[in-house]
C-alpha positions as CSV (number, residue, x, y, z in Angstrom):
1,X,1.0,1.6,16.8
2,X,0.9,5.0,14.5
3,X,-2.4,5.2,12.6
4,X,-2.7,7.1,9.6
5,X,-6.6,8.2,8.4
6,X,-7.5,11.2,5.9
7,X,-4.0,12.1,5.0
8,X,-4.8,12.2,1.6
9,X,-7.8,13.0,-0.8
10,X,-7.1,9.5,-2.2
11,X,-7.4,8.1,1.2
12,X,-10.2,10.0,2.2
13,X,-12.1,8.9,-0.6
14,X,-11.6,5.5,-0.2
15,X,-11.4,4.8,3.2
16,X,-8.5,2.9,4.2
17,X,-6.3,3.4,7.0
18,X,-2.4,3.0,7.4
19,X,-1.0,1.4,10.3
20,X,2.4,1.3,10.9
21,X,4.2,-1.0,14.2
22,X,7.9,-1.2,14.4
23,X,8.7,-0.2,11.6
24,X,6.5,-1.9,9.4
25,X,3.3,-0.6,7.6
26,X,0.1,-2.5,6.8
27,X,-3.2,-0.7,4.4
28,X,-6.3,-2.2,5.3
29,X,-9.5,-1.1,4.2
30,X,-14.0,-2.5,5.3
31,X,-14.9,-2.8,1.4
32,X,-18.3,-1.3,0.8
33,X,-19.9,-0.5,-2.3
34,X,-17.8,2.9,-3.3
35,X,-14.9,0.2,-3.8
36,X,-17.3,-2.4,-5.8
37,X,-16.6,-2.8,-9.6
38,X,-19.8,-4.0,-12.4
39,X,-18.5,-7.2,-12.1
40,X,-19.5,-7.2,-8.1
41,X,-16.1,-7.1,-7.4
42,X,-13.5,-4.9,-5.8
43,X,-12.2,-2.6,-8.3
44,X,-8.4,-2.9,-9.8
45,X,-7.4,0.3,-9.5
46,X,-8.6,0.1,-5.7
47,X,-6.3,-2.7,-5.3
48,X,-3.6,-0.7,-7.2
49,X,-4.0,2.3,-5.2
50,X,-3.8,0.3,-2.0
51,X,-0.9,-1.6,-3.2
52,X,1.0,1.4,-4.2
53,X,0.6,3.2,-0.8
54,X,1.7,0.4,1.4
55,X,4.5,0.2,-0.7
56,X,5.4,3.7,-0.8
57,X,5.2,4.2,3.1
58,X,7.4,1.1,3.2
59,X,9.7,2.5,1.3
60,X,9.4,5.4,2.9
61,X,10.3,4.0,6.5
62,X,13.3,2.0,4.5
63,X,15.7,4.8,6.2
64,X,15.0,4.7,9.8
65,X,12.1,2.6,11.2
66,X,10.5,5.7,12.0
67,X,10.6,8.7,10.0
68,X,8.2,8.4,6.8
69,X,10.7,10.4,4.1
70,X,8.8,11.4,0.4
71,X,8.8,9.2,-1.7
72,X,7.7,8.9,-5.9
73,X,6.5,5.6,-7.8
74,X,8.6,5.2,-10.8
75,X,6.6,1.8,-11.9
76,X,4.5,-0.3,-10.5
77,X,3.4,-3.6,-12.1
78,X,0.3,-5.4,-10.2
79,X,-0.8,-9.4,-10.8
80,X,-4.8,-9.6,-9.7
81,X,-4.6,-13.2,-8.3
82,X,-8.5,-13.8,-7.3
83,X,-12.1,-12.2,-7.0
84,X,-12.8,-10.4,-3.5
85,X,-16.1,-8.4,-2.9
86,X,-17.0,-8.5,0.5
87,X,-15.1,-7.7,4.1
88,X,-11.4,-6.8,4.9
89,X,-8.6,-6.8,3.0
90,X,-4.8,-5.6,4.0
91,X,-2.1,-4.8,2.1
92,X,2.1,-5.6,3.3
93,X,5.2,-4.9,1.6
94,X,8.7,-5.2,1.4
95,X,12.2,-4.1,0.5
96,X,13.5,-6.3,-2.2
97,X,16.5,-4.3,-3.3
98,X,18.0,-1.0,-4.5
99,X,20.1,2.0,-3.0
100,X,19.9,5.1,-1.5
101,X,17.4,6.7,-3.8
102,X,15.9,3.8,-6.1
103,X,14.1,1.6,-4.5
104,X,12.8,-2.0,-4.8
105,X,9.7,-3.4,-3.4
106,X,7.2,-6.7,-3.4
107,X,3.9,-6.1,-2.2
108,X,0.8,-8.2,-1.2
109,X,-3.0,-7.5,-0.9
110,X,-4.6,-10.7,0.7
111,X,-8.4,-10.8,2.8
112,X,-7.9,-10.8,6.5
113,X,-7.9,-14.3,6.2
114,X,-5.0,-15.0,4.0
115,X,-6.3,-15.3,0.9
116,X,-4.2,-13.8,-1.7
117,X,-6.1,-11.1,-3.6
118,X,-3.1,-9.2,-5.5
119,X,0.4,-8.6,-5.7
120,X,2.6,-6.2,-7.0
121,X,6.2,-5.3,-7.7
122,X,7.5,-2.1,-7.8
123,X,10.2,0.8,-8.2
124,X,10.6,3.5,-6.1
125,X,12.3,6.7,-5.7
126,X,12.9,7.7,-2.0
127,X,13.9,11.8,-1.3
128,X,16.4,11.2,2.1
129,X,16.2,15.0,2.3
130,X,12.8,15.4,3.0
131,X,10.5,14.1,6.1
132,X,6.5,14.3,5.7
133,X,5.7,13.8,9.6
């Protein structure tokens, strides 16, 4: 398993790692308070960003399995299914559709029990010509 920490300022900020097996990559992030909203809640757009990046790394190994290619969120439209505020959650995706450069994807952020948290469709635009390690 390849795991991904700090790549990013976003994901230094927040915290949550990528993990990618065959292929396949998951977000998870250990909520603590930087990700805690007024309502004692975790925040939307912490379960937007973490949406958005396991489905942009999905997309990304679309090609090959292996090589995580560039890619750019063209839209993203996220359903907040029920209140989470404390422990794990992780994040999943998949290909739904598209072609070689436009591409389709569902996503789901759940606890690390199952429960559903958020999901998300969304449209992607993958650069084949261009590998980010």
């Amino acid at each position: 398993m390849k795991v991904i920490r700090d790549q990013t300022g976003t994901q230094r900020t927040l915290g949550y790692v990528v993990e990618i097996d065959a292929g396949v990559a998951r977000v998870v992030l250990d909520i603590d308070e930087r990700h805690i909203n007024r309502g004692d809640s975790l925040h939307g757009g912490v379960i937007a960003t973490m949406l958005d990046a396991v489905a942009g790394y999905t997309v990304s190994l679309s090609v090959d399995g292996k090589s995580l290619y560039y890619t750019s969120t063209l839209s993203l439209t996220v359903n907040y299914l029920s209140r989470f505020q404390d422990g794990r959650v992780v994040a999943t995706a998949n290909v739904s559709g598209g072609g070689k450069k436009i591409v389709f994807v569902n996503a789901l952020l759940s606890t690390d029990t199952g429960v559903p948290v958020a999901s998300a469709t969304g449209t992607f635009k993958l650069y084949r010509d261009s590998v980010r390690g």
